[in-house]
C-alpha positions in Angstrom: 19.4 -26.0 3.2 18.6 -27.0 -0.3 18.9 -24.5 -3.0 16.6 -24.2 -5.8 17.2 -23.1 -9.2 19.2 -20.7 -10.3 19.3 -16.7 -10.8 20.5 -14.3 -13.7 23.1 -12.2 -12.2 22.9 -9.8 -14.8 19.1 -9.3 -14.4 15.9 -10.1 -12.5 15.2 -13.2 -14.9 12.3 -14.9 -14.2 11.5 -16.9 -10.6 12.7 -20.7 -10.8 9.5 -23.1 -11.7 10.2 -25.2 -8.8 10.7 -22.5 -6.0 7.2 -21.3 -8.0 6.0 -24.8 -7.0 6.8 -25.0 -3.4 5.8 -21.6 -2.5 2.0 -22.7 -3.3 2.2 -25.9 -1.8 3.1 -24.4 1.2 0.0 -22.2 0.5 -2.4 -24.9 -0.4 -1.3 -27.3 2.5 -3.9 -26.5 5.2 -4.5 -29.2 7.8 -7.2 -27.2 10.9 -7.0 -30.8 12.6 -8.5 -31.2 16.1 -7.1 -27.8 17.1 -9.7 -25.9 15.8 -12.4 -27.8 18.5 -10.2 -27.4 21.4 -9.2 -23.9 21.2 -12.5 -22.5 21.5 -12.7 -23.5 25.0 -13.2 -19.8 26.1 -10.5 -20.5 28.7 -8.2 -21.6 26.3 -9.1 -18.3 24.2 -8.9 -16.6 27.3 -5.3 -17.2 28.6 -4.3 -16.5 24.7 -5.7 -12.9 24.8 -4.1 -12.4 28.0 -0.6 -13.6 27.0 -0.4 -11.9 23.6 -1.9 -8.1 24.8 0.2 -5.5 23.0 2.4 -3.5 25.3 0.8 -0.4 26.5 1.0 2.8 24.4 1.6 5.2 27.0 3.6 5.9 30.1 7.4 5.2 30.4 6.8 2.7 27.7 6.0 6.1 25.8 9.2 8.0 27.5 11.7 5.2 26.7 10.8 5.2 22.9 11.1 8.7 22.6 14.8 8.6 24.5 15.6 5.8 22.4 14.5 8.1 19.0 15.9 11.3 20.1 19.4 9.4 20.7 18.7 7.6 17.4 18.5 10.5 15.3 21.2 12.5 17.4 23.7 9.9 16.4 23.3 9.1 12.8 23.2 13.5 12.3 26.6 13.2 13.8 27.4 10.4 11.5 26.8 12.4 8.5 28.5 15.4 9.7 31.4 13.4 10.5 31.3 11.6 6.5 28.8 13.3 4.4 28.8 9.9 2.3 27.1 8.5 5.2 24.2 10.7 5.6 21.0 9.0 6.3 17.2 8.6 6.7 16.2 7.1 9.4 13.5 4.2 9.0 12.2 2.4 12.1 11.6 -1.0 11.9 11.5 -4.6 14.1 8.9 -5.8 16.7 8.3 -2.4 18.7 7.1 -0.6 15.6 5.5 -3.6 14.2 2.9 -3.5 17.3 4.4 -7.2 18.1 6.5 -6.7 20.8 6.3 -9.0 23.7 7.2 -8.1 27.9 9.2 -4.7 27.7 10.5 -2.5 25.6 13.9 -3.6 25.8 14.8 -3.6 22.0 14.6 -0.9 19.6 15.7 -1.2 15.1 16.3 1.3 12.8 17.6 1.3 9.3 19.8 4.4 8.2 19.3 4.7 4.7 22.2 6.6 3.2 20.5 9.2 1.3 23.2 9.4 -1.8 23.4 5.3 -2.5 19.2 5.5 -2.3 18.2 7.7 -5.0 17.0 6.1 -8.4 20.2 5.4 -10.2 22.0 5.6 -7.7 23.7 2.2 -7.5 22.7 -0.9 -9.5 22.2 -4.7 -8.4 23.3 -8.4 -9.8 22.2 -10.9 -8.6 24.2 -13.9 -7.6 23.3 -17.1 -9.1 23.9 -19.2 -6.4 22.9 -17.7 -3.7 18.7 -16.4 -3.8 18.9 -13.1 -2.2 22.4 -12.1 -2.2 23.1 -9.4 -4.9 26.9 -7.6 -6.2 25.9 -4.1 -5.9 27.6 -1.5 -8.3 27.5 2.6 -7.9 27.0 4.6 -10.1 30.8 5.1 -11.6 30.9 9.3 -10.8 29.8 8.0 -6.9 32.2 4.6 -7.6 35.5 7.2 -7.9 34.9 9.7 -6.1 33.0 8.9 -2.7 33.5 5.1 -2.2 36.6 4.4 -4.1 37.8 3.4 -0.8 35.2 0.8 -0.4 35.0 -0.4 -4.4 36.4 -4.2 -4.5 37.5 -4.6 -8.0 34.9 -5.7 -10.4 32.8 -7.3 -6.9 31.5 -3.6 -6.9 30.9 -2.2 -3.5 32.4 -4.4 -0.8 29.7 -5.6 2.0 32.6 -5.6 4.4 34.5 -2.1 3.9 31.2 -0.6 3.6 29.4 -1.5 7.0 33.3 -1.5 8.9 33.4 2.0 7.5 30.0 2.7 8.8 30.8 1.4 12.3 34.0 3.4 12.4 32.2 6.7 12.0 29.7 5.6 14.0 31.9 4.9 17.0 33.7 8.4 16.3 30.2 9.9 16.8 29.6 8.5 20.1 33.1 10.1 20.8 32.1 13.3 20.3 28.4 13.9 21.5 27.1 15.3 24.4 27.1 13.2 27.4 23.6 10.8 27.9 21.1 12.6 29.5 19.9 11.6 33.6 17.6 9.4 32.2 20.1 6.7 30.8 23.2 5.1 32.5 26.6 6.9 31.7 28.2 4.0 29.2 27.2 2.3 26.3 27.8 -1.7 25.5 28.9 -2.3 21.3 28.9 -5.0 19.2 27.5 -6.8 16.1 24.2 -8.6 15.2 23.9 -9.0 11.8 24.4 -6.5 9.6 23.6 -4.1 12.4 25.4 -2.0 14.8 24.4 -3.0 18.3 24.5 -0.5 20.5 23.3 -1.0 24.8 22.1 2.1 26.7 20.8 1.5 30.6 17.4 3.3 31.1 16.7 4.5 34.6 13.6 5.0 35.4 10.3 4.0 37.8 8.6 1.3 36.1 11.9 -0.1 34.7 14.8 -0.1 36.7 18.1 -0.4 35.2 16.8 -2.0 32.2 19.1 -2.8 29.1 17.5 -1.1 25.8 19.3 -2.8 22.6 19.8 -0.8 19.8 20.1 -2.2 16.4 21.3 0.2 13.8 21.8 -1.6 9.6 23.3 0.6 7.3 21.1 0.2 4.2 20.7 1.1 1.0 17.4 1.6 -0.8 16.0 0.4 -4.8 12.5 1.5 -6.0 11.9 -1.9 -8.7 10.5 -4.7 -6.8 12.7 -7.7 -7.4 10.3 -10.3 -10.3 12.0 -13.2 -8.7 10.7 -13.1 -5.2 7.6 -15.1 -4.3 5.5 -12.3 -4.2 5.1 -13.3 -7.9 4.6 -17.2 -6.7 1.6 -15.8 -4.3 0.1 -14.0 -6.7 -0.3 -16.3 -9.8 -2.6 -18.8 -8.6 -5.2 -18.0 -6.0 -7.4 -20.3 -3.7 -10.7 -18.6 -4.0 -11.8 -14.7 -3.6 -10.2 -13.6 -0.5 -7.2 -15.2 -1.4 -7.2 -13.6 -4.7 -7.9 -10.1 -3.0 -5.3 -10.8 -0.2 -2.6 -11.5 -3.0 -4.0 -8.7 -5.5 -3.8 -6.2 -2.8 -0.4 -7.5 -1.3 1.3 -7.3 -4.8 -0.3 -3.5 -5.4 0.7 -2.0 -2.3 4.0 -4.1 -1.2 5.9 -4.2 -4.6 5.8 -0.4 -4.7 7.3 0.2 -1.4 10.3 -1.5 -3.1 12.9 -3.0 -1.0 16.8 -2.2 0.8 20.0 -4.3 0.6 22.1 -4.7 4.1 25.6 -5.4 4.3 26.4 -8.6 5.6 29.7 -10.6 4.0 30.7 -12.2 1.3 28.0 -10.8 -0.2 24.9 -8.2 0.4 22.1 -9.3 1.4 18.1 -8.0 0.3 15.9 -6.8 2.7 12.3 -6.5 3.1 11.8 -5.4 6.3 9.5 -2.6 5.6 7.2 -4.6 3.0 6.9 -6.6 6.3 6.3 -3.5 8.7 3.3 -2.4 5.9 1.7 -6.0 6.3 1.6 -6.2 9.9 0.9 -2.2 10.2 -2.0 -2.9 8.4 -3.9 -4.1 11.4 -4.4 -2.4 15.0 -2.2 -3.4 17.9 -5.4 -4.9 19.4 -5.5 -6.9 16.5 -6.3 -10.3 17.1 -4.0 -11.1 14.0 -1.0 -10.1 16.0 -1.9 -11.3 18.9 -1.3 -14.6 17.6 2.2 -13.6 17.1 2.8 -12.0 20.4 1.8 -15.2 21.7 4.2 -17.2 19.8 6.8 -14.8 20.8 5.7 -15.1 24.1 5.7 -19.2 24.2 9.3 -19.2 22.4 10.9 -16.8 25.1 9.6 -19.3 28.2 12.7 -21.7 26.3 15.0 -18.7 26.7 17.5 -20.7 29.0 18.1 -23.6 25.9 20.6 -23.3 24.1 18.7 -22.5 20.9 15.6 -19.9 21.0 14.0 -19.2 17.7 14.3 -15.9 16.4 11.5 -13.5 16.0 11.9 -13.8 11.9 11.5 -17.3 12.3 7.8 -16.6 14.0 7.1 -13.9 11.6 7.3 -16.6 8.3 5.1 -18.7 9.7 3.1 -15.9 10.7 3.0 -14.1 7.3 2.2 -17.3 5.8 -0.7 -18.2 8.1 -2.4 -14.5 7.2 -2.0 -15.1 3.6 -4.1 -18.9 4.2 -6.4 -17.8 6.2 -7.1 -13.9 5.2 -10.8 -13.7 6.1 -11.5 -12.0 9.2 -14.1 -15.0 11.1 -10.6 -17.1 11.4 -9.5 -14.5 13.6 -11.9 -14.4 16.0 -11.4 -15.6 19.4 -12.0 -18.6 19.6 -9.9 -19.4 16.5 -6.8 -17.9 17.9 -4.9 -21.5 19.2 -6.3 -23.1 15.9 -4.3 -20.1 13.7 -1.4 -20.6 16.5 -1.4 -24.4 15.8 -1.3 -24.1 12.3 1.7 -21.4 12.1 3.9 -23.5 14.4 3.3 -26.5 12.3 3.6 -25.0 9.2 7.3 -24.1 10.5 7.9 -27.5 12.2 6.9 -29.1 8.6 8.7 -27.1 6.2 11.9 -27.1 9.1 11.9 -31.0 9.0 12.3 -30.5 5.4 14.7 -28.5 5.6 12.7 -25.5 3.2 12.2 -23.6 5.6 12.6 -20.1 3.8 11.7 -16.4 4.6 8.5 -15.1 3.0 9.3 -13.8 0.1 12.3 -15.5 -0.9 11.4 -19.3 -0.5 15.0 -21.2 -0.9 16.5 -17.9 1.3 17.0 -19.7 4.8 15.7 -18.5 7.9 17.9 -19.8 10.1 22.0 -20.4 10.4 22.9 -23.9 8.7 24.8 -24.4 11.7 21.3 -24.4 13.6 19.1 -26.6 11.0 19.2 -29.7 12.5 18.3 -28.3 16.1 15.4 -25.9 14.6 12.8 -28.7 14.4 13.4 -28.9 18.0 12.8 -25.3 19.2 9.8 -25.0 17.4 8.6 -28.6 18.6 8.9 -27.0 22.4 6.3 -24.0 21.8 4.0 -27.5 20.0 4.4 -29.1 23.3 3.8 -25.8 25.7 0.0 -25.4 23.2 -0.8 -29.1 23.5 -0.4 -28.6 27.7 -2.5 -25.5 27.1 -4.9 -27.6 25.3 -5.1 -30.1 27.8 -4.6 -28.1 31.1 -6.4 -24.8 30.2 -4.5 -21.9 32.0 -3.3 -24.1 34.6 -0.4 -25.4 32.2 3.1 -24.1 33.6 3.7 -22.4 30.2 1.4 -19.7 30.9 3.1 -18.3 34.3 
């Protein structure tokens, strides 16, 4: 992964020309090739609709999220009764809330914002020059010495590491001590890591699904109001292809920069999060939304690959995704009929900038996506879900990709 530029660790400098650069070439580069023509074969369209339908609303669907959120919230209360440093707010985030979940709901993310890290002044950042995204982050000296001494790594600031294995250690002592699971859930629980989250596996038990494993991602995270200047947000709002671009980026930049953004604990270093900038985008439009449709279907086209060895992640999808709304932002090239052209387009966009080996998250450009270790296989993945549209193009619904 080739790293651009450099940063300021002692403040939020100014964004790199060149990342500048390749954020709006990826922006200008629009290519609608022939799949514009074929996709608005109304059975093409048709299967699309049909494979990317939201999940339903109601029913156990309904039941399972409020299980999930009742144990959610019983869990981190116990946390912060257990260490009062570790009191948190509870933000919901990832594909269920997003509206873009795909088949069952089977995986559920939360943030836990600890409350007395999150407040303004609370704790500052520097950013590392090598490494785009990836800040030191310092308490406040008063919270430094007396409620994370324990986790404070010299002149490193607060350690990534002590932090979230601190976390997880209260955490597990919570589970020890709540009441047992209710009927509705099976009577252990699976643990382990993803990320900077704490994994945790409940069993549900019900009619529609029957022994079905719920994950539950739960990051530690802690929360600044300023809106970082050197994330692409500022490349995407500079220079603007026409009127609805210019709207799309004027009103991204007004609403997005002020929701600010969270830092998540992952080692050597922290690592900055967006996640809820990304929730506001794709919350902006109805779960019916054709716009998200188009990402349910690519969800739904990676996870026929989910015997491979290597199945792109959902962030993976969501880039290309975010990237294809802020191209084409008018509503007509949402339409039916223009749903495999805007599916097309997103997949090559990745498959391009993956071959290049650019292929950053939205708004951090030379911030990989993907594990090094998986670079040279990525092209590959996102190849497969090329090769499952082109059958669709050429076979209608009959291609074996859409059973």
């Amino acid at each position: 992964m080739h790293r651009f530029g450099s940063l300021n660790p002692d403040d939020y400098g100014g964004m790199p020309s060149f990342l500048t650069h390749v954020h709006n070439r990826r922006r200008q580069n629009i290519n609608l090739g022939d799949a514009t023509a074929f996709g608005r074969d109304s059975t093409v369209s048709t299967r699309l609709v049909e494979v990317g339908r939201a999940l339903e609303q109601g029913g156990e669907n309904q039941q399972i999220q409020v299980a999930v959120e009742t144990f959610v919230n019983t869990l981190l209360k116990c946390i912060g009764k257990l260490e009062g440093r570790f009191i948190s707010t509870v933000i919901p985030s990832g594909s269920f809330y997003e509206g873009t979940k795909v088949t069952a709901p089977d995986e559920f993310d939360f943030m836990a914002e600890i409350q007395v890290l999150s407040f303004r002044g609370a704790c500052s950042v520097h950013w590392h020059s090598g490494f785009p995204g990836r800040p030191i982050v310092k308490p406040h000296p008063f919270l430094a010495y007396t409620l994370f001494s324990d986790l404070i790594h010299g002149s490193s600031g607060l350690s990534s590491g002590r932090f979230f294995n601190a976390f997880e250690k209260t955490l597990l002592s919570a589970l020890d001590v709540m009441d047992p699971l209710p009927a509705c859930w099976g009577p252990s629980i699976k643990i382990g890591h993803k990320g900077p989250s704490v994994t945790l596996v409940l069993t549900w038990n019900g009619r529609k699904y029957r022994k079905l494993d719920i994950s539950i991602d739960i990051t530690p995270a802690i929360k600044f109001f300023h809106w970082p200047q050197w994330t692409d947000i500022s490349a995407t709002t500079t220079t603007c292809l026409g009127a609805a671009k210019e709207s799309y980026s004027k009103t991204l930049k007004e609403k997005v920069t002020k929701l600010g953004f969270h830092v998540v604990a992952v080692t050597p270093l922290w690592r900055a999060s967006f996640s809820v900038a990304e929730m506001h985008i794709l919350k902006s439009f109805s779960p019916d939304s054709n716009r998200l449709t188009c990402y349910r279907c690519a969800k739904y086209f990676r996870d026929q690959h989910k015997g491979d060895n290597f199945v792109l992640t959902s962030y993976v999808l969501k880039t290309g995704f975010l990237f294809e709304l802020e191209k084409f932002p008018d509503e007509k090239f949402w339409s039916n009929e223009e749903l495999f052209a805007r599916l097309d387009g997103m997949m090559k966009h990745l498959l391009r900038e993956a071959k290049e080996e650019v292929l950053g998250s939205y708004f951090v450009s030379s911030f990989s996506v993907s594990k090094s270790e998986m670079e040279d296989i990525l092209p590959h993945a996102i190849q497969r879900v090329l090769d499952d549209l082109l059958l669709l193009m050429l076979l209608g619904p009959k291609a074996t990709c859409c059973h």
